[in-house]
C-alpha positions as a Markdown table, in Angstrom:
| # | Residue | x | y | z |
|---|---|---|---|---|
| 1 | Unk | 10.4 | 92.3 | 90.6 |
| 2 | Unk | 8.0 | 90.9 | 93.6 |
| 3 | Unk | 6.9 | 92.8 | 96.2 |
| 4 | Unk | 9.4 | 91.8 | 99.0 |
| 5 | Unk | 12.5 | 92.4 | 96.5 |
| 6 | Unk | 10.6 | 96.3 | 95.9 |
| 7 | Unk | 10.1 | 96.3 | 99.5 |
| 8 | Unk | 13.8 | 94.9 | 100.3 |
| 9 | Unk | 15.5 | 97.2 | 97.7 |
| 10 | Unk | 14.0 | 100.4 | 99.5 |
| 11 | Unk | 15.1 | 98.8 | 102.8 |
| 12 | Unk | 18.5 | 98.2 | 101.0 |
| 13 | Unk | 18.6 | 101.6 | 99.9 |
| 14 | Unk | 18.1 | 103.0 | 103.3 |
| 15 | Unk | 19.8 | 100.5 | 105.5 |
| 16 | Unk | 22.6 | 101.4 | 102.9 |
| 17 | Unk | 22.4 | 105.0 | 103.8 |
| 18 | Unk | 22.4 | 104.0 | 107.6 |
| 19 | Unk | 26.5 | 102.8 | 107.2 |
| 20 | Unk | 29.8 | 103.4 | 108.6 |
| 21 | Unk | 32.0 | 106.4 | 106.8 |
| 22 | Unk | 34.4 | 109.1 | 108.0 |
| 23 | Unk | 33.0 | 112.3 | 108.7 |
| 24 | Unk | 34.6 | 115.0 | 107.4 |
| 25 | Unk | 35.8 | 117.4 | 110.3 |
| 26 | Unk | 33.3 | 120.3 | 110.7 |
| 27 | Unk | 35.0 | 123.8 | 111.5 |
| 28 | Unk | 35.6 | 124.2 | 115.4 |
| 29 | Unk | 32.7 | 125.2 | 116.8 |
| 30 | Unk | 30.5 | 124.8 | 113.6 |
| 31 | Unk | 27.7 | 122.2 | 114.2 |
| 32 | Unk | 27.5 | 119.4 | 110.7 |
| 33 | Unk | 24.7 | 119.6 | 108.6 |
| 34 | Unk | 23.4 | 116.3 | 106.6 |
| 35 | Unk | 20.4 | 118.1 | 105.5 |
| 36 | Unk | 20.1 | 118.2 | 101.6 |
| 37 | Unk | 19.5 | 115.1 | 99.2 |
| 38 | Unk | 21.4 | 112.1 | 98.6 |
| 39 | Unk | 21.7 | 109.7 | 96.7 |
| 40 | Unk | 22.0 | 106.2 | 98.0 |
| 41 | Unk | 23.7 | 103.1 | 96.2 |
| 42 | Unk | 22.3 | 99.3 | 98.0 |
| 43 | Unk | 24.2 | 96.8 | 97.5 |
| 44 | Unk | 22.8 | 93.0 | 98.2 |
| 45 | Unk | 25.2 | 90.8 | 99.5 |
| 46 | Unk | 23.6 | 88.0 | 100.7 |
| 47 | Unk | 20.3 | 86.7 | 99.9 |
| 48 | Unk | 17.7 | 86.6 | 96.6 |
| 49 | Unk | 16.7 | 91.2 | 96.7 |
| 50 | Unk | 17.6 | 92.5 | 93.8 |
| 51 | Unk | 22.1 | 93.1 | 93.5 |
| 52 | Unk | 22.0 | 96.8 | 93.7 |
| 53 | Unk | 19.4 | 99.8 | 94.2 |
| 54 | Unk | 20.1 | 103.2 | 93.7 |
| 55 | Unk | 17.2 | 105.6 | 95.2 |
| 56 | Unk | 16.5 | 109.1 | 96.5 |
| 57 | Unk | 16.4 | 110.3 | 100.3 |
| 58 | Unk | 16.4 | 113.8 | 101.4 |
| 59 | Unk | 17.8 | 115.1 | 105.2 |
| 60 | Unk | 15.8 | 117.4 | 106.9 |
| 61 | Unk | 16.8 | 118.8 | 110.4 |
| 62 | Unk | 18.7 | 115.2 | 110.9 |
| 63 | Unk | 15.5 | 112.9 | 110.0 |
| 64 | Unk | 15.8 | 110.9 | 107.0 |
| 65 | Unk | 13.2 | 110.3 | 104.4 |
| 66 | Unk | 12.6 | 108.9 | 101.3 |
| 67 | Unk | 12.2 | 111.2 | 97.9 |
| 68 | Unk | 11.2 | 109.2 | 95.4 |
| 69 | Unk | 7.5 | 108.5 | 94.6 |
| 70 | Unk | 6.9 | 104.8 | 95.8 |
| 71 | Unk | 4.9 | 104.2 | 98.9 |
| 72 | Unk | 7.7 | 103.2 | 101.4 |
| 73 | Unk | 7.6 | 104.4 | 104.7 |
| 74 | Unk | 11.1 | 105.6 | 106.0 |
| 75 | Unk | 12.0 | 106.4 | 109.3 |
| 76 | Unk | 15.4 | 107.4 | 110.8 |
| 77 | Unk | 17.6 | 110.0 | 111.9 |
| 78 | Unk | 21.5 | 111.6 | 111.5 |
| 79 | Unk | 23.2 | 112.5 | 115.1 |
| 80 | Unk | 25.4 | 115.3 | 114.9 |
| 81 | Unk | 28.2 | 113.0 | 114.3 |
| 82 | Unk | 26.6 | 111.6 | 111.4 |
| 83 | Unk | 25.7 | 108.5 | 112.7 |
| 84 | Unk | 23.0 | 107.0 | 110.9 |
| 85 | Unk | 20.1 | 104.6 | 111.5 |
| 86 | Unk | 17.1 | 104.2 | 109.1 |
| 87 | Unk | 13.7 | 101.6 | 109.1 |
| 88 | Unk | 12.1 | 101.3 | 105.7 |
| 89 | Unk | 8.9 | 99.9 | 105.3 |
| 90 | Unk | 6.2 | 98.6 | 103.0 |
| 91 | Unk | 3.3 | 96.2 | 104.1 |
| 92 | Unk | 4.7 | 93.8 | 106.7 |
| 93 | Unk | 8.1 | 94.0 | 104.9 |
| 94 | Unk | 11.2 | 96.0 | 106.9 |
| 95 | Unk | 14.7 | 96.8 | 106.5 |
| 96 | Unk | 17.0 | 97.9 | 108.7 |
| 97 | Unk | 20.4 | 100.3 | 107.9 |
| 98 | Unk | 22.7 | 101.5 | 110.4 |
| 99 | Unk | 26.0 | 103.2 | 109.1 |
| 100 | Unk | 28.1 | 107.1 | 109.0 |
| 101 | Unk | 28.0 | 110.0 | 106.7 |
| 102 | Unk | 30.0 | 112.9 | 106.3 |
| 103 | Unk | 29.3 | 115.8 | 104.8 |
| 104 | Unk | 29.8 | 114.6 | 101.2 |
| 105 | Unk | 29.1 | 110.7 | 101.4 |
| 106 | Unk | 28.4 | 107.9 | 103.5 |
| 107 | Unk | 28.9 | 103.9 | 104.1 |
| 108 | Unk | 26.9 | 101.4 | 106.3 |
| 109 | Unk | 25.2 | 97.8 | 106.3 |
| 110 | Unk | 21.6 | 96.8 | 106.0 |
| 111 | Unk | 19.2 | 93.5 | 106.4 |
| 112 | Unk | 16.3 | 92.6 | 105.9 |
| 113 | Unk | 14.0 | 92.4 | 109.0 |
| 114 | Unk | 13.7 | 88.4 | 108.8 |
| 115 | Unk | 17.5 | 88.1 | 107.7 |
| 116 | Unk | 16.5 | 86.8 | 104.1 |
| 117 | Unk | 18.8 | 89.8 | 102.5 |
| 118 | Unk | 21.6 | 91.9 | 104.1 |
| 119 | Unk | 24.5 | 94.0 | 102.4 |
| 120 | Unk | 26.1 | 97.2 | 101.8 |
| 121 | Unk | 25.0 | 100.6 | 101.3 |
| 122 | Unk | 27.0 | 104.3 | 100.2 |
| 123 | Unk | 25.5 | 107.6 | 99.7 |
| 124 | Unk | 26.7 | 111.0 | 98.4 |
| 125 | Unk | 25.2 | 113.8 | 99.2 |
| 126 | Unk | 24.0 | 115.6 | 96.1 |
| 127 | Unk | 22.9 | 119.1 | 97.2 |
């Protein structure tokens, strides 16, 4: 695999957990929590990255990160409606995601910073 398709497949990953689901409906007056680890499932589209990706994040206090052990640098937060946004980055290689999670799984879109790869992403939360 070469660099920008490593680089692009951890973008993919979290651009892919940066999508568009249905929350599920907190209890009145109960405020959602994303924190916990997920699992998120890329999904290339369009472009030459790698078809799919499958990788680690973790949720902490609504800030996303990346738990697996290669040296990406993810940034990004959850909003209390589970809105989603998330930058990966390795070198001069970004991705972008942008989606919604619930409080069980997730949906959104991602692309590569120069528009070389974009596609889908889902997540499901695993603890």
């Amino acid at each position: 695999m070469t660099r920008f398709a490593t680089v692009a497949s951890a973008l993919t990953t979290l651009a892919i957990l940066a999508a568009s689901a249905v929350p599920a409906a907190p209890a009145p007056g109960a405020k959602p929590n994303f924190d916990g680890a997920w699992s998120v499932l890329i999904v290339t589209e369009k472009g030459t990255c790698d078809r799919a990706y499958r990788y680690p994040i973790k949720i902490a206090n609504g800030t996303v990160d990346y738990a697996g052990d290669a040296s990406f640098t993810v940034t990004g937060s959850v909003q209390p409606t589970g809105a989603v946004t998330v930058t990966v980055a390795r070198g001069n290689q970004s991705a972008r995601g942008s989606g919604r999670l619930s409080l069980s799984d997730g949906t959104g879109r991602w692309a590569s910073a120069g528009g070389e790869c974009s596609g889908t992403w889902t997540a499901e939360k695993r603890s």
